[in-house]
Structures are given as structure tokens and as C-alpha cells.
N, C-alpha and C positions, 0 to 999 in steps of 0.2 A: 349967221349964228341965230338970228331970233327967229328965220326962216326954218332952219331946223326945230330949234326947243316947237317952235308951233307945230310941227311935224309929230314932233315927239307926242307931242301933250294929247293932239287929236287921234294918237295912235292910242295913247292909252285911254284916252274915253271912249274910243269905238272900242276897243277890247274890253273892258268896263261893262258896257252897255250890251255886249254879244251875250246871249243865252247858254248857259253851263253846257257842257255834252250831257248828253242824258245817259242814263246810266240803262245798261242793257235789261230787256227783261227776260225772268226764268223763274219757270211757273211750278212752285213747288206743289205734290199731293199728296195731302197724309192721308191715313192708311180709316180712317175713320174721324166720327166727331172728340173733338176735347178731349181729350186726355195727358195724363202727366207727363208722359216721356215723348209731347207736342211741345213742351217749355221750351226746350232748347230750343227752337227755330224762330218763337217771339223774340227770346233773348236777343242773339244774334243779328236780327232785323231791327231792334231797339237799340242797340248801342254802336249799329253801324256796322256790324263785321263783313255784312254782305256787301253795303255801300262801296265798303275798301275794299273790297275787288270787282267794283265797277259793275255791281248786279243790283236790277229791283227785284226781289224776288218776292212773289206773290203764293199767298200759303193757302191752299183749298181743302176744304174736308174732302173727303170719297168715304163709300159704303162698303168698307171691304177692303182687301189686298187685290179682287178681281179689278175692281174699277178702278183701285189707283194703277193696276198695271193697265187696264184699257187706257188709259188717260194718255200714259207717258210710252205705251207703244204706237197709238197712234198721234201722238204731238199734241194733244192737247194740252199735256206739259212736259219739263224737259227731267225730272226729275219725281222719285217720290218715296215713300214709308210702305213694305209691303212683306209681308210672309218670306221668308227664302224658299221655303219650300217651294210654297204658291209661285213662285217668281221661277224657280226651275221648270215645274212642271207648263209652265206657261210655254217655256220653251219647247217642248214637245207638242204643244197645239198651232206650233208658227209663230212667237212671237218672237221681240230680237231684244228683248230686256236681259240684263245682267245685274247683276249685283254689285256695288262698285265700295260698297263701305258695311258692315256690321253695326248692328246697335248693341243689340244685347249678345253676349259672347254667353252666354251659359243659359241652357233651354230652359224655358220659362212654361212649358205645355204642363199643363195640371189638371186634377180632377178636384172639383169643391163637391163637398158632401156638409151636411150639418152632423155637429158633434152627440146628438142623440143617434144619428146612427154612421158613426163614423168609417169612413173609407180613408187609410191613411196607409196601406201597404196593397203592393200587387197581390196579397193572398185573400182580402176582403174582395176583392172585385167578382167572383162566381158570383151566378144568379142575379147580378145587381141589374138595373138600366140607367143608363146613362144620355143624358139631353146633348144635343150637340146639330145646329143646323146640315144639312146632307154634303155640303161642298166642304165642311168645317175642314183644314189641313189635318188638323191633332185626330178626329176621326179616319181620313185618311193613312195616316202614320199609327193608330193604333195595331195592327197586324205587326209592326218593328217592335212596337215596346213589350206589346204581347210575350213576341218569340224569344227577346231578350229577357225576360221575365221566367220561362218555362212554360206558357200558358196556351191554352186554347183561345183563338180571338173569337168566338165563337162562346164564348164564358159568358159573355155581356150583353144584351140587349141595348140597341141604340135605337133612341126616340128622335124623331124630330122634332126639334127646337128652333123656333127664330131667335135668331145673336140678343136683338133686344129684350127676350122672354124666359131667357135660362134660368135669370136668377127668382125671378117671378116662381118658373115652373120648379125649382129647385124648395122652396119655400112651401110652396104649395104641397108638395109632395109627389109630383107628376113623373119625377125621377129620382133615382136612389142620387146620382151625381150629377154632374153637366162638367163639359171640358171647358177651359178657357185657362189664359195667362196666370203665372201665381200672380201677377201685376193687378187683376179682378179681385183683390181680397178687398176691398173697401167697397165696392158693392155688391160682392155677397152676403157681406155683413150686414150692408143696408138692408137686404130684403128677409135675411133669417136674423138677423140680431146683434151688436157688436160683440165678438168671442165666439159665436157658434156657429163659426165656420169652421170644416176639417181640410184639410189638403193632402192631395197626393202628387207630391214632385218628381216629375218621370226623370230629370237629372239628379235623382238621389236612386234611380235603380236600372244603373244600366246603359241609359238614355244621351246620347248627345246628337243632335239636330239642330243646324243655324235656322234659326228663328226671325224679326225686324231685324230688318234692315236696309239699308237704301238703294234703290234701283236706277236705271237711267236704258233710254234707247242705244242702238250702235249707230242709230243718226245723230243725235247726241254726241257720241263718243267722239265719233268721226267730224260732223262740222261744228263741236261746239268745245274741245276740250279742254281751253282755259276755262271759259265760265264755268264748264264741270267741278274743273280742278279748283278753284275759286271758292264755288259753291261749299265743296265737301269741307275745305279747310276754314271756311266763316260758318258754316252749321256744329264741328265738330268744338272749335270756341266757342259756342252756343252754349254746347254740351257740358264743357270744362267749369264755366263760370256756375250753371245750373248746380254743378257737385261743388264746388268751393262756397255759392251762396244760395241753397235753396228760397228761404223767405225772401229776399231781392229778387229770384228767380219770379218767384210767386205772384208777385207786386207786381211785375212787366206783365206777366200773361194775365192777369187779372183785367189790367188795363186795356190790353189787346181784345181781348175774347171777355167782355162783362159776365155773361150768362155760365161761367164755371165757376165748378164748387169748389172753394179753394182747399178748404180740410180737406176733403177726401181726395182730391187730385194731388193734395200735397204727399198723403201717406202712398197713394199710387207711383208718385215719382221716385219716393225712396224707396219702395218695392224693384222698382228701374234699375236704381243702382247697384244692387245688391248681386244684378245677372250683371254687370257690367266689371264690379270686382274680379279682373279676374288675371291670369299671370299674363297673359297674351297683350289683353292693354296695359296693362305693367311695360312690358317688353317691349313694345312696339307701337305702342299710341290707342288712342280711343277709335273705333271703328278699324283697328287691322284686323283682316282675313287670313285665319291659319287655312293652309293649302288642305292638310293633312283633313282636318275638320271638313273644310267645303268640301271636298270629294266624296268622304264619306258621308253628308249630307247627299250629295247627286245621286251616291250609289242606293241610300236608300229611298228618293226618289222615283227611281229607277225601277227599283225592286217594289213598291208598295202601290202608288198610283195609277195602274194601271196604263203607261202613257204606251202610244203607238210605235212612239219614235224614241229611245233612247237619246239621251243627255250626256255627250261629253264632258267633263268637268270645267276642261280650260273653256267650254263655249258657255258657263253657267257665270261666269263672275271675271272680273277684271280690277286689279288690287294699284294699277301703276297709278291711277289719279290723287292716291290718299298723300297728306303730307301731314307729319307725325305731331300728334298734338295730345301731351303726357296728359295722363292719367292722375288727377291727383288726389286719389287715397291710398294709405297703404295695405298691402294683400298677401295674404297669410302663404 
């Protein structure tokens, strides 16, 4: 008997003294520096969501939607924040990214202009020009919005702009507009004034195109599909608690990331929400993929980008890793 209990006892101090398993790593990359609708994924990382399902998951800026998909098609990381479009189209240059979760379900593509000379419908845009770096997607995609419009895409003049300089060159006078997220209202204001900014929201005419949302490799898919499946449903917790507590949201990422502006990324974040309101994640969770939508996203892909290789739909996105995590505001 005492030969045993000493068995016992040395059993549980060597088990004691063993090293925890370490928790697997998965290298998240968002789609740019700081910004609001980046909360969720501090969150999530601070309260442990990723922990319980057994992930480190490590969060990286990237310059772009180009480089967070170079990132995660060639392994650099397993997972990331990126354009859908950019993320389609990508697929027609060889790469094997998909889209496995939505962010924003309702297109966020806009034109800021200042309210001294306001641009606020598709009939203002003749003779205007508009700022917008050369790869920009929303440039891109202006030829869809154009036709759904009645327009000549050929109306506009488009300048080149660096992403960093828009607002800069928008202030200045260097373009009548510049494209970017209506999610950019907080630093357009910064740079022309708080209130004098104009908006022209291409899902108020016509317009619908999946926009952010989260991508992943088919090497991934294939030899990683728990941690995927793991990953999506401790990010999209993230998410939830973000809309249930923005200022607690605030207060993690602050801590996380010191060097962000809290007011402004705060108004940025509820700008976030606003495309996220929407019946789909009502229905079906935060980050579900309507079929009907993604397709018609490929097809105008398809049709505007110029790509070599057409985009089948089922080869653009893959929806089976999501597990359903409610929506909580309600939606008109």
C-alpha cells in the first residue's frame, strides 16, 4: 500500500513538473496597419478564445490585400483579412486562396469628396477625377458600378494616388474624389475637416460586391482544418463581443497595439458595423457567405478585371469551416 500511494504521489509530481503542450501556431495577416475592424482579433487573443481551441495565433500587419494574400498563399501565414475581389482575382494569376468567412456583408466601396464640392450621386461624377492607387479593386470594379449606373466609365478621370496620400491629395485639391471604404470617414475628416466630408455609397445605387473578408490557402484547408475551423469560430467571438462592448473592445486593442488612435478607430469600427447589420448575419451567423452574392461577385470579377483565366465560383470560396456565431443587434 505505501508502495503504491509513493507511486501515485511521484506520478503526480512528474506530471506536475511536465511542461503544458504548447499550443499550436497560426499566423494571422491583416490586410493593413491599425484599424477598427483589426479589434476583433486583439479581443479574441485577450480573452483567450483562440487559446481554447488550442492556437497561438500571431496577428501581422501586411500592405495591402496583395501581400496579405502573398503571405497566406505562400505559407507565410495560415490565414488572413483581404479584398474578395482581390482574393478572386488572385485566383486567376495561380493562386490557391479562397475565402472561408465574410466581414463586411454589405459593400463598403465609396467615393469621398468634400462638401464644398460635393459628389454624393452617380450623376455628379461627369468630368470629375478621382484619386485611387492603379491596382486599387474599387478602381477596378468601377466599369460594374459605371454600367449599373447608365454611365460612361470613361466619365471620370482617374489619377494616381498612393493609399497613404488620398486623403492628403483629396484636401489639397489634386482630385475632385478619391475611392476608398465608407469605413475612411474618420480620416477624411482628419485631412479636409470634421463634417466636410461627402460620400457616395455604391450600395445605395445598384452595387453589391463582397468586400473584407477572411482568406486561407487549400494547404491550409487541406492539412490544417481544425485549427482553420477553430481559428474562424475564436475570431468571429472576437467579433461578437466587439458589437456587444465596443469601449472594452477599445481598451484590449489599445493595450495590444499602444500607437492607435483610439477616437478615431473607435468611429471607424462603428462605421464596420453598420456593413455587418445585415439580414444574412441575422440568419445565419457573423461571417456567413450567401452563395447567390459570392457568385455574383466572381461573375463580376470575371467580367471587369481583366483576368486570363476565368473564376469558377465553387473554386473562389469555401463556407463549410464557419460555425454559427449570432449576430447580436437587431436589423431592420
Amino acid at each position: 500500500m505505501k508502495t503504491a500511494l509513493m507511486i501515485t504521489t511521484a506520478m503526480v509530481a512528474a506530471l506536475a513538473a511536465a511542461p503544458a503542450m504548447a499550443n499550436e501556431k497560426f499566423t494571422f495577416a491583416l490586410n493593413w496597419f491599425p484599424v477598427g475592424d483589426h479589434a476583433a482579433y486583439w479581443v479574441a487573443k485577450e480573452k483567450g478564445y483562440f487559446a481554447e481551441k488550442g492556437l497561438d495565433v500571431v496577428i501581422e500587419n501586411s500592405k495591402g490585400s496583395g501581400d496579405s494574400i502573398a503571405k497566406v498563399d505562400t505559407g507565410r501565414a495560415d490565414a488572413g483579412l483581404a479584398d474578395a475581389a482581390v482574393v478572386i482575382g488572385s485566383r486567376g494569376r495561380g493562386t490557391t486562396v479562397k475565402v472561408v468567412g465574410v466581414i463586411f456583408d454589405r459593400t463598403p466601396m465609396n467615393f469621398f469628396s468634400k462638401t464644398s464640392a460635393p459628389i454624393t450621386k452617380p450623376s455628379d461624377l461627369p468630368g470629375k477625377t478621382v484619386g485611387a492607387p492603379p491596382g486599387d479593386s474599387q478602381r477596378l470594379m468601377w466599369p460594374a458600378f459605371a454600367n449599373a449606373n447608365g454611365l460612361d466609365p470613361n466619365v471620370i478621370k482617374w489619377v494616381n494616388i498612393e493609399p497613404s496620400a488620398k486623403y492628403v491629395a483629396l484636401a489639397e485639391g489634386r482630385a475632385d474624389a478619391v475611392s476608398d471604404y465608407t469605413t475612411g470617414l474618420p480620416l477624411a475628416e482628419k485631412a479636409v475637416g470634421k463634417g466636410n466630408a461627402a460620400t457616395l455609397n455604391w450600395a445605395d445605387y445598384n452595387f453589391q460586391l463582397y468586400a473584407m473578408s477572411i482568406m486561407t490557402s487549400e494547404a491550409t484547408i487541406k492539412d490544417r482544418p481544425e485549427a482553420l475551423r477553430g481559428f474562424l469560430e475564436a475570431a468571429y467571438k472576437g467579433w461578437q463581443d466587439v458589437m456587444k462592448d465596443p469601449e472594452g473592445a477599445m481598451e484590449i486593442y489599445k493595450k495590444a497595439v499602444p500607437e492607435i488612435d483610439v477616437v478615431a478607430l473607435r468611429e471607424n469600427m462603428d462605421l464596420g458595423f453598420e456593413l455587418m447589420k445585415t439580414r444574412t448575419f441575422k440568419e445565419k451567423g457573423i461571417g456567413a457567405i450567401d452563395k447567390e452574392k459570392m457568385c455574383g461577385s466572381v461573375d463580376l470579377v470575371n467580367t471587369y478585371m481583366g483576368l486570363s483565366t476565368k473564376i469558377d465560383c465553387a473554386d473562389a470560396y469555401d463556407d463549410t469551416f464557419l460555425t454559427r456565431i449570432e449576430l447580436p443587434f437587431d436589423v431592420q
